[in-house]
C-alpha positions as CSV (number, residue, x, y, z in Angstrom):
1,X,-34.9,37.5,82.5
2,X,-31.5,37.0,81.0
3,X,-31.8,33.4,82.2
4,X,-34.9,33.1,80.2
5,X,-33.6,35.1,77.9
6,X,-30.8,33.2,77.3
7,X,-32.5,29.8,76.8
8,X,-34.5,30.7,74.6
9,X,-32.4,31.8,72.1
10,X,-29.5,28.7,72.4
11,X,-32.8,26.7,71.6
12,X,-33.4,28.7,68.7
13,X,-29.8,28.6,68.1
14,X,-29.9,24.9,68.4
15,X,-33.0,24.3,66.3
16,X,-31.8,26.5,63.5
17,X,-28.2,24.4,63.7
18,X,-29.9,21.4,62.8
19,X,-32.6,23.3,60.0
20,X,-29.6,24.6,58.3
21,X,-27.6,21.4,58.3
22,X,-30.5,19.4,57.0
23,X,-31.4,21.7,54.4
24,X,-27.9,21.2,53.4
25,X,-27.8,17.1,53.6
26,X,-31.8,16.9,52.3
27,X,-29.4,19.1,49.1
28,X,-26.6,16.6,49.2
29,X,-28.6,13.5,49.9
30,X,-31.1,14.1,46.8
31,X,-28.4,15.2,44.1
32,X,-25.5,12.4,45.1
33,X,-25.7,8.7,45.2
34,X,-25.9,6.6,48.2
35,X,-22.4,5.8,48.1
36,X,-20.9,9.6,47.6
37,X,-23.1,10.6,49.9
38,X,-21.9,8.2,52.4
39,X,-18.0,9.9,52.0
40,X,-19.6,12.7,52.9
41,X,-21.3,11.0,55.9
42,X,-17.9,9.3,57.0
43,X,-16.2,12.8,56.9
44,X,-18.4,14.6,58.7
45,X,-18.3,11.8,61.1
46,X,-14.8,12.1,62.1
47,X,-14.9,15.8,62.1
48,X,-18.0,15.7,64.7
49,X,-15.5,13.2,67.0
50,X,-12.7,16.0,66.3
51,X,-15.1,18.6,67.4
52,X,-16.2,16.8,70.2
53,X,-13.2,16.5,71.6
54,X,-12.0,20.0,70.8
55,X,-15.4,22.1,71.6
56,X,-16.6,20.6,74.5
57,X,-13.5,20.3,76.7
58,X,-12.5,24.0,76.4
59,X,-16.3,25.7,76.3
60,X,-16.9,23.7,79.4
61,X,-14.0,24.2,81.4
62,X,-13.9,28.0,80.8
63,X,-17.3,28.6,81.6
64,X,-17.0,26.7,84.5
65,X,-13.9,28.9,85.8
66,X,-15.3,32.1,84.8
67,X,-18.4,31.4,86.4
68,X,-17.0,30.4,90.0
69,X,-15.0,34.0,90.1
70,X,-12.3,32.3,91.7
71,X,-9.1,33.5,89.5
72,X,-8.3,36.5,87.2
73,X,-10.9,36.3,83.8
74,X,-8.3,36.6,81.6
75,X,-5.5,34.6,83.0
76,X,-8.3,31.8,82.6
77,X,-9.1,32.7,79.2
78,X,-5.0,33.3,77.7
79,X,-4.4,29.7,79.6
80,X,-7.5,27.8,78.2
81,X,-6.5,29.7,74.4
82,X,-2.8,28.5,75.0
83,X,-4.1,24.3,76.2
84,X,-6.5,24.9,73.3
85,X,-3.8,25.3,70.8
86,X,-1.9,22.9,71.6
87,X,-5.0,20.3,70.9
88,X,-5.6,22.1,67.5
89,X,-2.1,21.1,66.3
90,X,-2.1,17.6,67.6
91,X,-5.8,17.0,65.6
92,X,-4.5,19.1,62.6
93,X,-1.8,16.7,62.2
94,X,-3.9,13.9,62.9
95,X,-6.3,15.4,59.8
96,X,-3.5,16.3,57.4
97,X,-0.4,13.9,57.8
98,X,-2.6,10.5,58.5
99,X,-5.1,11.5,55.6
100,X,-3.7,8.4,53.9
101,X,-4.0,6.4,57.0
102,X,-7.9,7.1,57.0
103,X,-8.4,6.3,53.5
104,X,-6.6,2.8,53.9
105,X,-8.5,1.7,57.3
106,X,-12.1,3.1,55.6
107,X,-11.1,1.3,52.6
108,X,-11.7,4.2,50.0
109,X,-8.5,6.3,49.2
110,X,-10.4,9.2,47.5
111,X,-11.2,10.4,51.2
112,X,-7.1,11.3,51.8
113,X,-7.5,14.3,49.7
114,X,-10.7,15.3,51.6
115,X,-8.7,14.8,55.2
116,X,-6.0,17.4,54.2
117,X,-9.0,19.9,53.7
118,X,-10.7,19.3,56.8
119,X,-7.8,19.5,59.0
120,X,-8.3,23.6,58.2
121,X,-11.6,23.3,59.9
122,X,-9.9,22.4,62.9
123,X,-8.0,25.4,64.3
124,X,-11.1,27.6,62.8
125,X,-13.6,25.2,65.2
126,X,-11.4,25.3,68.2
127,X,-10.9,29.5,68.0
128,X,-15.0,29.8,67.4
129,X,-15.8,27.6,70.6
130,X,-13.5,28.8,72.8
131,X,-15.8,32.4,71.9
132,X,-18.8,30.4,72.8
133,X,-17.1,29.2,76.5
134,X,-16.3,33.0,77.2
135,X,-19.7,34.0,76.6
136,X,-21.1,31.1,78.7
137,X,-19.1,32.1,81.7
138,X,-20.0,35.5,81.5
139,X,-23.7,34.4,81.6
140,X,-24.0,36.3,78.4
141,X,-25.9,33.6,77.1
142,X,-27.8,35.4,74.2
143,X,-24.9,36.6,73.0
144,X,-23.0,33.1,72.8
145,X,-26.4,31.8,70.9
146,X,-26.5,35.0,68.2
147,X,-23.0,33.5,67.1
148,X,-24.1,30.3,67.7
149,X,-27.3,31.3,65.4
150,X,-25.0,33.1,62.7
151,X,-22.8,29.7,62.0
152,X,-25.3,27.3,60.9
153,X,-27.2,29.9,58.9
154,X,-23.9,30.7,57.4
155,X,-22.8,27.1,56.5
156,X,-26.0,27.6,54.1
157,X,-23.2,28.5,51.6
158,X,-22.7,25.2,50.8
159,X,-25.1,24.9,48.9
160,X,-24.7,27.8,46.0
161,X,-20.5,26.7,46.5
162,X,-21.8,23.4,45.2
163,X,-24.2,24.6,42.5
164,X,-22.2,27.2,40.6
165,X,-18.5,26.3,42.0
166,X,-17.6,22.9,42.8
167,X,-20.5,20.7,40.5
168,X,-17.9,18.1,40.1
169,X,-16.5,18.3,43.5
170,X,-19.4,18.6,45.9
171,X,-17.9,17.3,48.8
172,X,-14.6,20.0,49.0
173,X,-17.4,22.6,48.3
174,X,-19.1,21.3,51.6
175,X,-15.6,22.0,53.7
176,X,-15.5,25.2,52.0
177,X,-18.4,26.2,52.9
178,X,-18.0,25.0,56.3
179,X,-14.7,26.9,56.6
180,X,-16.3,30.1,55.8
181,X,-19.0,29.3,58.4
182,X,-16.5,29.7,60.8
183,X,-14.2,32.3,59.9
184,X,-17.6,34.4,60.0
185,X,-18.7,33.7,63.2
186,X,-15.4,33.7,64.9
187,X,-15.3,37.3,63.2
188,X,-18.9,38.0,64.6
189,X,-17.7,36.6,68.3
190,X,-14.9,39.3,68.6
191,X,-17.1,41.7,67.9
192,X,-19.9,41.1,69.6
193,X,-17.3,40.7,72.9
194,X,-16.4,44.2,72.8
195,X,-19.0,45.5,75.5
196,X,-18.0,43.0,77.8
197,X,-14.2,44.5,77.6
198,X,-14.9,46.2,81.1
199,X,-15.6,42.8,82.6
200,X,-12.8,40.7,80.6
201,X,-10.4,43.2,82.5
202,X,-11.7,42.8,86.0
203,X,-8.3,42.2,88.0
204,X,-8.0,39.1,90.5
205,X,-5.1,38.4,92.0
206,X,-4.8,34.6,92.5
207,X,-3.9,33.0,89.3
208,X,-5.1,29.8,87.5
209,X,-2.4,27.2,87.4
210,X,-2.4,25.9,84.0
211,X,-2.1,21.8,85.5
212,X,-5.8,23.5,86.2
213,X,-6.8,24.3,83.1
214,X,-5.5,21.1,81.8
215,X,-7.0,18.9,83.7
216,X,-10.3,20.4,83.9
217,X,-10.1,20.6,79.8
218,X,-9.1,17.0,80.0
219,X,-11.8,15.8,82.2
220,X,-14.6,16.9,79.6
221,X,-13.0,16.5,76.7
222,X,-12.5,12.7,77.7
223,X,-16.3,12.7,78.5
224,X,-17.2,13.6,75.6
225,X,-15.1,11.7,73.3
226,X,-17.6,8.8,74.5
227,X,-20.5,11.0,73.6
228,X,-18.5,11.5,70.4
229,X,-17.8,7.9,70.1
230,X,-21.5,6.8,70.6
231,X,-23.2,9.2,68.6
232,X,-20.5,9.2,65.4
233,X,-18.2,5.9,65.7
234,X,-21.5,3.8,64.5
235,X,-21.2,5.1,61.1
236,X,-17.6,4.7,60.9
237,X,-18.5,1.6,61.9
238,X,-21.1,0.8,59.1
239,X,-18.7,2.3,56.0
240,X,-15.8,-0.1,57.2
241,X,-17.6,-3.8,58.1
242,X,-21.3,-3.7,56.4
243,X,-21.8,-3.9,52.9
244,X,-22.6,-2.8,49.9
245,X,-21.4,0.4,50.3
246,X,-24.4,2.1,49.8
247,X,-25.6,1.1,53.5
248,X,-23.5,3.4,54.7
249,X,-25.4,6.8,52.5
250,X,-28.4,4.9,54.6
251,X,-27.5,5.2,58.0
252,X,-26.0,8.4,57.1
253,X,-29.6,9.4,56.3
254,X,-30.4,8.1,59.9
255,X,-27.8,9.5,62.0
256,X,-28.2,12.7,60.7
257,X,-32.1,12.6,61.7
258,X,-31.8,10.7,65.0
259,X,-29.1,13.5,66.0
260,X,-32.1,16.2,66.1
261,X,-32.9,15.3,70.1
262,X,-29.5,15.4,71.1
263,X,-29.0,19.3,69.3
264,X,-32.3,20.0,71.3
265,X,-31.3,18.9,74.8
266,X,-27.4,20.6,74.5
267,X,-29.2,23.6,74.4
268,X,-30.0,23.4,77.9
269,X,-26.3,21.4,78.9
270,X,-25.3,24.7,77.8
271,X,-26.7,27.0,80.4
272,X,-26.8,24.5,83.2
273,X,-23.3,24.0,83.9
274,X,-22.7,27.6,84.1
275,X,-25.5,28.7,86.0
276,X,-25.5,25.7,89.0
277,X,-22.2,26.3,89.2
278,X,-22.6,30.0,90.2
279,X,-25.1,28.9,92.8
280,X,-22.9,25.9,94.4
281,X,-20.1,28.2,94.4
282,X,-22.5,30.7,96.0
283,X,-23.1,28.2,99.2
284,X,-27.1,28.2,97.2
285,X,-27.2,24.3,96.9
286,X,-31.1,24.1,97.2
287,X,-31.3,26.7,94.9
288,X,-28.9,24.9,91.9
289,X,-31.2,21.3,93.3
290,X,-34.6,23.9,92.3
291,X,-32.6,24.6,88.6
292,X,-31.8,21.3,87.6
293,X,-35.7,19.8,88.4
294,X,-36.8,22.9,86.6
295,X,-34.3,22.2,83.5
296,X,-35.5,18.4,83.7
297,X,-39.4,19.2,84.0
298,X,-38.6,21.5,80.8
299,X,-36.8,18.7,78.9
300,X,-39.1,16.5,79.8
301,X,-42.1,18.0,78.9
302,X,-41.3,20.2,75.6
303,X,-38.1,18.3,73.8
304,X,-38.9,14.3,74.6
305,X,-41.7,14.3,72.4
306,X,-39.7,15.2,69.4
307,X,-37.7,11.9,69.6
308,X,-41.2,10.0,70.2
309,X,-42.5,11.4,67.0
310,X,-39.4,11.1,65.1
311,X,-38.6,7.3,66.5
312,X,-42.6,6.2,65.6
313,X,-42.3,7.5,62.1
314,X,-38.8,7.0,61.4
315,X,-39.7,4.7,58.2
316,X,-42.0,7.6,56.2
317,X,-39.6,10.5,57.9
318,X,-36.4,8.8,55.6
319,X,-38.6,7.9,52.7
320,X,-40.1,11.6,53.2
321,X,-36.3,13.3,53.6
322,X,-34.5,11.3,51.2
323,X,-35.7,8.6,48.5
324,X,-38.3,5.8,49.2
325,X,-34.9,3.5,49.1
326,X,-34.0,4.9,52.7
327,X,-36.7,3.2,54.2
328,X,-34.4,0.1,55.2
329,X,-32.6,2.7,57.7
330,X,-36.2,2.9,59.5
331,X,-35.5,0.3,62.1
332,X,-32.3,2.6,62.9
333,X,-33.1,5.3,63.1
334,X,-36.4,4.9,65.4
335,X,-33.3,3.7,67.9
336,X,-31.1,6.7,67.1
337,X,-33.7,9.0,67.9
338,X,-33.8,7.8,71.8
339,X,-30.0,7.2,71.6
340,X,-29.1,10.7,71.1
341,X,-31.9,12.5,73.4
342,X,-30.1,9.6,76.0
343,X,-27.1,10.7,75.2
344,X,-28.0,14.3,76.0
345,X,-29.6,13.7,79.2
346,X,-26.5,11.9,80.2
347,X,-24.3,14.9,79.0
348,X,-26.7,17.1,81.3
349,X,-26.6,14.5,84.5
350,X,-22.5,15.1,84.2
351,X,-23.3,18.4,83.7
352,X,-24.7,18.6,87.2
353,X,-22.5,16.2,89.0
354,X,-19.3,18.4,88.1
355,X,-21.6,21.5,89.3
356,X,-21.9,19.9,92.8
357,X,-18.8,17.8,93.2
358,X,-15.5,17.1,92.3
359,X,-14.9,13.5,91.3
360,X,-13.8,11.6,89.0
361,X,-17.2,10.0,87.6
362,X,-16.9,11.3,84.6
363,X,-13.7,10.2,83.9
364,X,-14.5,7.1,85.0
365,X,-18.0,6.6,82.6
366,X,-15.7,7.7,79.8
367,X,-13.2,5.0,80.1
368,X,-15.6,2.4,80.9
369,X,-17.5,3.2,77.9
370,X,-14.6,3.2,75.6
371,X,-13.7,-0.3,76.4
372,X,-17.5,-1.4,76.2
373,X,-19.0,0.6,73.1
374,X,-16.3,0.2,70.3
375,X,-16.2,-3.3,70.2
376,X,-20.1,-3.6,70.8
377,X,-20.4,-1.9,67.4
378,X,-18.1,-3.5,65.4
379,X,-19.8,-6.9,66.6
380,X,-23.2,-5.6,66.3
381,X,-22.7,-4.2,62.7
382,X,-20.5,-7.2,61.1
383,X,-23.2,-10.0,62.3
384,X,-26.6,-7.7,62.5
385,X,-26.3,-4.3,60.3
386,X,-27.3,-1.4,60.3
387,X,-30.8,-2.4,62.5
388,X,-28.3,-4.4,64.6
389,X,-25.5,-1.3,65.8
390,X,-28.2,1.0,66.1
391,X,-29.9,-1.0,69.1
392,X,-26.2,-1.7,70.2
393,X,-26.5,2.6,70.2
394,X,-29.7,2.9,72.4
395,X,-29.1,0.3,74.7
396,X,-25.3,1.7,75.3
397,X,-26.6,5.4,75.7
398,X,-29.8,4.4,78.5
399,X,-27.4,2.4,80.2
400,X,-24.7,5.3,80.3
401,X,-28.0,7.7,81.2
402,X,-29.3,5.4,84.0
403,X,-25.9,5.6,85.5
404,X,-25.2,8.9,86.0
405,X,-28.4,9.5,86.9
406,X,-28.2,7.0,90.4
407,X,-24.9,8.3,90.7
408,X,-26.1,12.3,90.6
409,X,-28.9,11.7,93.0
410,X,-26.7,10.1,95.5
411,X,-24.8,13.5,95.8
412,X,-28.0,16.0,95.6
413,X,-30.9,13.9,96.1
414,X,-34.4,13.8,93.8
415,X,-34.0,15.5,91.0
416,X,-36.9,14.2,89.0
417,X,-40.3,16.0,89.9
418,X,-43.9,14.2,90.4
419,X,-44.8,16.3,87.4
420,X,-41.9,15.1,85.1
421,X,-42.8,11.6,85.7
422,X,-46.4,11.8,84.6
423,X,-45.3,13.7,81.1
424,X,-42.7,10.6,80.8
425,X,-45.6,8.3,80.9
426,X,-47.4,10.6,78.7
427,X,-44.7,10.1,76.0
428,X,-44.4,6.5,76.3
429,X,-48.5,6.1,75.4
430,X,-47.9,8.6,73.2
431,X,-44.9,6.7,71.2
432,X,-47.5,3.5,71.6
433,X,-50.1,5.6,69.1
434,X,-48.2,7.1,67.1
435,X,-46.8,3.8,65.9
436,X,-49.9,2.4,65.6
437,X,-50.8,5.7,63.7
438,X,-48.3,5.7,61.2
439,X,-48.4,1.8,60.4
440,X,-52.0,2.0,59.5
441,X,-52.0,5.4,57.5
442,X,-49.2,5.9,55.0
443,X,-48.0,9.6,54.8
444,X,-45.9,10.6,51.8
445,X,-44.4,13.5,50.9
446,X,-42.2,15.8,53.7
447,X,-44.3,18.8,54.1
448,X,-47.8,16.5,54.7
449,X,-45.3,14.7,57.8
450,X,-44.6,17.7,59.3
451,X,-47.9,19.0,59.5
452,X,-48.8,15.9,60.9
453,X,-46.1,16.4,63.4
454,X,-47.7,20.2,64.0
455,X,-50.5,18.6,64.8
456,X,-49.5,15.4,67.0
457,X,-47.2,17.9,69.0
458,X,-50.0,20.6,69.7
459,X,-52.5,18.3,70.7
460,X,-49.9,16.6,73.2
461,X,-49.8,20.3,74.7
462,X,-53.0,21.2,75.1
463,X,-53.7,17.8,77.0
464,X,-51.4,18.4,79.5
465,X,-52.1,21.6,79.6
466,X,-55.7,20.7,80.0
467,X,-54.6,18.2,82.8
468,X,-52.7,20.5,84.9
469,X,-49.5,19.1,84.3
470,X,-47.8,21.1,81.6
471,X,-47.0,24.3,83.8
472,X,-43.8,26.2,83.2
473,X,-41.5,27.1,86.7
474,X,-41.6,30.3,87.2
475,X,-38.5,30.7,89.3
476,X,-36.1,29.1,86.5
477,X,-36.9,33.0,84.6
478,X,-36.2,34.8,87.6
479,X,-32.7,36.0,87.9
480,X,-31.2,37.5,90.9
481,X,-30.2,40.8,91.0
482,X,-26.6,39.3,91.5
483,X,-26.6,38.4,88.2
């Protein structure tokens, strides 16, 4: 039940992350112009790389460790915090002393200013994560996603900073908000880590070496600086090589909707890695297989539609969300969509393969990809647009999915179940009408498209549900005793 439990709630978690943040950029993108609102795009872009980088490689590593009860819990822990810290400083001088450097390359020095700000966020992010990875390897999952829940809820202060504090300085209101977010949460974490103390001081007596923690920190942390770099760079991209300027406040508009899949599918990424783990390092290899078709047939069947409806409709979604004007990002962002929920799955797949083995595939899919993506986009975007670097995007992320996925099934075998299949064909007709749906009706306004969406989603339910396919695994909620 914890598993189930646990789940849950980090999709809540996840779900209310992107509510919160869109409330706040449906406030920004509707009081500032394109072009301010694109700074605000292009420094949130390179903070999502920075926390990329910095959240993913130490949540997943110590989970990991924790999770395989091979070495003392809180030698793991005081060795990830000390590798951790040393990754703050080297990304808070990045953020504060090349401030001016960023302004130059992006070609607007008002951002220097806003660098030297955001390099504060950095220790704050990398402290709050590394609460997150504890929590994770404990398998104290619905803890981890009540803090997770608290932050974006709390980053909500953005908005009355804005309004009664910083009117004429919106965008240092947003990192000051931000900041709080975090201090709060981080405050909320230790806390809530308290009745876990017995646990946290479990003795073991072989130690991890800290060349261990490194390189396991490292490994994912690389990995997902090309899941950074694909699902941020593009913007980057767009405010440096496409004009005018204001392009870039309109593929903010589409990067910030087309990242809603990805948020959904981390949710599970989350719990997988913790919780195959625990049963590879068990000897249970048939029973982590039985978790990861489970997780798939979920993914599958409950968060692939929402890219479908959000990629068919992406022209009335941006028109609905922001100004009629942000209709020229529709092209984009009915790509970005199936970019990011790609980019999750291949996130999960790596998930997996570092479960069962322990190679360097991920390592090597990170490096390939930086030499391949970076100069795709730049290409792409100087000769094609926005339209142009967002199929660059899609085509970049299925390739990266289809890959680990051949190379995950070669170590464990099918992973994809009879019933999965069928409710990936269901999607694809259902992408077919939708499109046909929305280009022969017009739907204005944003509260008439998400009824619309209500609707479309409901229906898809109770057809499969009608059709015997939609059936939830039973075994994926039924924790051992063990745990």
């Amino acid at each position: 039940m914890r598993l189930k439990r646990g789940l849950v709630l980090n999709l809540i978690s996840n779900v209310l992350f992107f509510l919160c943040g869109y409330v706040v950029h449906f406030f920004l993108g509707n009081t500032l112009p394109a072009a301010e609102y694109g700074v605000v795009g292009t420094i949130m872009t390179v903070l999502d790389f920075e926390y990329m980088f910095l959240s993913n490689g130490a949540r997943q590593s110590i989970a990991k460790e924790i999770s395989l009860q091979r070495f003392d819990i809180r030698d793991i822990i005081m060795k990830s915090l000390g590798f951790q810290m040393m990754v703050i400083a080297v990304f808070f001088i990045i953020n504060f002393a090349g401030a001016p450097v960023f302004g130059h390359v992006l070609n607007d020095s008002s951002l220097d200013f806003y660098f030297k700000v955001a390099a504060f966020l950095i220790p704050a992010n990398g402290l709050f994560v590394l609460l997150l990875g504890i929590n994770d390897g404990l398998h104290r999952f619905s803890t981890g996603a009540i803090i997770n829940t608290v932050y974006p809820i709390a980053k909500l202060c953005v908005i009355p900073l804005i309004i009664f504090w910083f009117q004429h300085d919106p965008v240092l209101g947003m990192e000051i908000g931000y900041l709080v977010a975090l201090l709060v949460s981080i405050a909320l974490g230790l806390v809530l880590l308290i009745p876990a103390r017995d646990r946290l001081r479990e003795r073991r007596s072989e130690k991890i070496a800290f060349s261990s923690v490194c390189k396991n920190t490292l490994s994912f942390s690389f990995f997902f600086i090309m899941v950074s770099l694909v699902l941020s760079i593009d913007t980057l991209v767009v405010k440096s090589v496409v004009e005018p300027a204001s392009m870039a406040g309109f593929y903010t508009g589409a990067v910030n909707l087309g990242k809603i899949p990805y948020y959904l599918v981390s949710a599970f990424c989350t719990i997988i890695l913790p919780v195959v783990a625990k049963s590879v390092g068990a000897g249970d290899r048939n029973g982590a297989l039985n978790r990861v078709k489970e997780f798939i047939t979920l993914i599958a069947t409950f968060i692939l539609p929402i890219p479908v409806l959000i990629s068919a409709s992406s022209r009335p979604l941006l028109q609905a969300f922001y100004h009629e004007e942000y209709g020229i990002a529709g092209t984009a962002l009915a790509c970005l969509a199936f970019s990011s929920f790609f980019m999750g799955m291949t996130v999960l797949l790596n998930m997996v393969f570092s479960s069962f083995s322990s190679g360097h595939f991920s390592d090597l899919l990170s490096v390939a990809s930086l030499v391949v993506v970076i100069p795709l986009f730049i290409v792409s975007a100087k000769f094609g647009g926005i339209s142009a670097i967002a199929i660059a995007s899609v085509a970049s992320t299925f390739v990266t999915m289809g890959i680990s996925y051949f190379t995950v099934i070669s170590r464990t075998g099918n992973i994809i179940t009879r019933k999965a299949w069928i409710t990936i064909g269901a999607n694809a007709i259902l992408w077919v009408l939708l499109k046909i749906f929305f280009t022969v009706f017009h739907i204005h306004g944003l509260f008439l498209t998400a009824g619309v969406y209500a609707i479309v989603y409901l229906c898809y339910l109770g057809i499969l549900f009608a059709c015997r396919v939609l059936v939830i695994p039973n075994t994926l909620f039924h924790a051992r005793k063990a745990s």
